[in-house]
C-alpha positions in Angstrom: 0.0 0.0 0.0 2.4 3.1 -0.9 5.4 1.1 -0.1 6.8 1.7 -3.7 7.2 5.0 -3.5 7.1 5.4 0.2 5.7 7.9 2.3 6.6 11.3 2.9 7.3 12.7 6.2 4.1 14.9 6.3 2.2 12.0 5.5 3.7 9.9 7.8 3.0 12.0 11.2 0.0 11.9 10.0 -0.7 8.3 9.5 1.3 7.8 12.8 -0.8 10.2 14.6 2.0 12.1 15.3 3.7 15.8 14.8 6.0 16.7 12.3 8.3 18.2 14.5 8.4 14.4 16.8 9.1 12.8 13.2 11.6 15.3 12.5 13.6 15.0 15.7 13.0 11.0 15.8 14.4 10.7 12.4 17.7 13.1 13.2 18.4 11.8 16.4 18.1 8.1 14.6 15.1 6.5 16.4 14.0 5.8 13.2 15.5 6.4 10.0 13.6 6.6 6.8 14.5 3.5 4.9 13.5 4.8 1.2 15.5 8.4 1.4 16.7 10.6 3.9 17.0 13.8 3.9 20.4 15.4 2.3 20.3 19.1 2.5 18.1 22.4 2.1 14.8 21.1 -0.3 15.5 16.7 -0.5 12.6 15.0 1.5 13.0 11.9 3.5 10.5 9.1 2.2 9.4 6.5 4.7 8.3 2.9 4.1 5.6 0.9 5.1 8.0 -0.7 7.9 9.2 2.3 8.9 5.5 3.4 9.3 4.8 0.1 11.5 8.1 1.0 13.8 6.9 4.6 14.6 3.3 3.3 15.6 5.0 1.4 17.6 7.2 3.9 19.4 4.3 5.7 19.6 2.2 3.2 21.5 4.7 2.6 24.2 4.7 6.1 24.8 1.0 6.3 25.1 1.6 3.4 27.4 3.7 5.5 29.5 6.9 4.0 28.7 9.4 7.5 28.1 11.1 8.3 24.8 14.6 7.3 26.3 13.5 4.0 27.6 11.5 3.2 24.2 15.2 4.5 22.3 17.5 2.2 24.6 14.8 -0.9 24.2 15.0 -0.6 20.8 18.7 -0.3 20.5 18.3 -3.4 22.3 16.2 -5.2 20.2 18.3 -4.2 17.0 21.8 -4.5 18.2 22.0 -6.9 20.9 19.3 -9.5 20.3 18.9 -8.9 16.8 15.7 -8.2 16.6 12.5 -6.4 14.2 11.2 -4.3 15.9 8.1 -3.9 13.9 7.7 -7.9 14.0 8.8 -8.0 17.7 6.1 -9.6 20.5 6.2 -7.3 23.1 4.2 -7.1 26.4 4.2 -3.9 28.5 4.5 -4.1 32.5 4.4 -1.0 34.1 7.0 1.5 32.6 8.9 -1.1 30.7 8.4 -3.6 27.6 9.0 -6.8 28.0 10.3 -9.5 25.0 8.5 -12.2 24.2 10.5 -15.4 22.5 9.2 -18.4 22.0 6.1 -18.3 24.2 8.6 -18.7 27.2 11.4 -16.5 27.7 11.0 -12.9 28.2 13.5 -10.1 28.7 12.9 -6.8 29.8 14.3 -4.7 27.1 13.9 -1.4 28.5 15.7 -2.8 32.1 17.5 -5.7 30.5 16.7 -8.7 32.7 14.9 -11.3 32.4 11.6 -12.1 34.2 7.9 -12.5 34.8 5.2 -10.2 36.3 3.5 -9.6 33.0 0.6 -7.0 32.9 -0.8 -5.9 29.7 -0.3 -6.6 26.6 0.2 -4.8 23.5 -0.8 -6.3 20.5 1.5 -5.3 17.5 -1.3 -6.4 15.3 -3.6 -4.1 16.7 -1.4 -1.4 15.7 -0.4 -2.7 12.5 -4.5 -2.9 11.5 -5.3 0.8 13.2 -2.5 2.1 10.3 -3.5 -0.1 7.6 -7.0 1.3 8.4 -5.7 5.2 8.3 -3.5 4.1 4.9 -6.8 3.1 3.6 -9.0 6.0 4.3 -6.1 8.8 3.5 -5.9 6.6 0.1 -9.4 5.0 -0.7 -9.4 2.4 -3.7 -11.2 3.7 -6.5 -14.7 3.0 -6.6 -14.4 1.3 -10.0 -12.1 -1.2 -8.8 -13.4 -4.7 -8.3 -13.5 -5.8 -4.8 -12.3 -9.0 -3.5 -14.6 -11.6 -2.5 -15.3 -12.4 1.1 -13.7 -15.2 2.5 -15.2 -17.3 4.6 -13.8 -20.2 7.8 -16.0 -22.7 7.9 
């Protein structure tokens, strides 16, 4: 959806549900970088792709979770660097002002205070964020209304 061409940063805050000005400073301070092009100089735009997208909802989330922007940085230093990680595919749990690592349905590690433990508490789901952005993509770019739609598909 986009992904070709990307999105641009303005766009982007907005899908995010963001400002500008957090994108801007997220991107220069290297939270997140734009994968498709960053921005070289006075006029050049920095294009951002559909992953990107996913890792900034993230970001945000655990922020609206109460987790602070430091803590959400180092844990996802962690994830990249140390554990080698996505953080966009990532399983995370939130307990209290940290984010806990899920791997394979046992072992979790707290990668905002970097040990390992239990006392779970809520849980946020990555697909839920990943659907509340595919949702905004669709309604900021509708499909046209002569396009066919795709049949419903059905469990039975």
């Amino acid at each position: 959806m986009g992904d070709e061409v990307g999105f641009s940063g303005k766009k982007t805050a907005e899908l995010v549900g963001i400002t500008y000005r957090q994108l801007d400073y997220w991107a220069r301070t290297d939270l997140v970088k734009p994968s498709l092009a960053e921005a070289n100089g006075s006029g050049s735009r920095r294009r951002y792709s559909y992953a990107d997208l996913l890792e900034l909802k993230i970001i945000k989330s655990l922020i609206d979770a109460g987790i602070k922007l430091e803590s959400v940085r180092t844990a996802f230093d962690y994830l990249r660097d140390e554990l080698g990680e996505d953080p966009a595919s990532a399983q995370l749990v939130i307990s209290g002002t940290s984010a806990v690592l899920v791997r394979d349905g046992a072992e979790l590690i707290d990668v905002v205070n970097r040990y390992r433990g239990q006392g779970v508490l809520n849980l946020l789901a990555l697909d839920e964020v990943k659907e509340e952005l595919d949702a905004a993509i669709v309604e900021l770019h509708p499909p046209p209304k002569d396009s066919p739609s795709l049949p419903a598909v059905t469990s039975g």
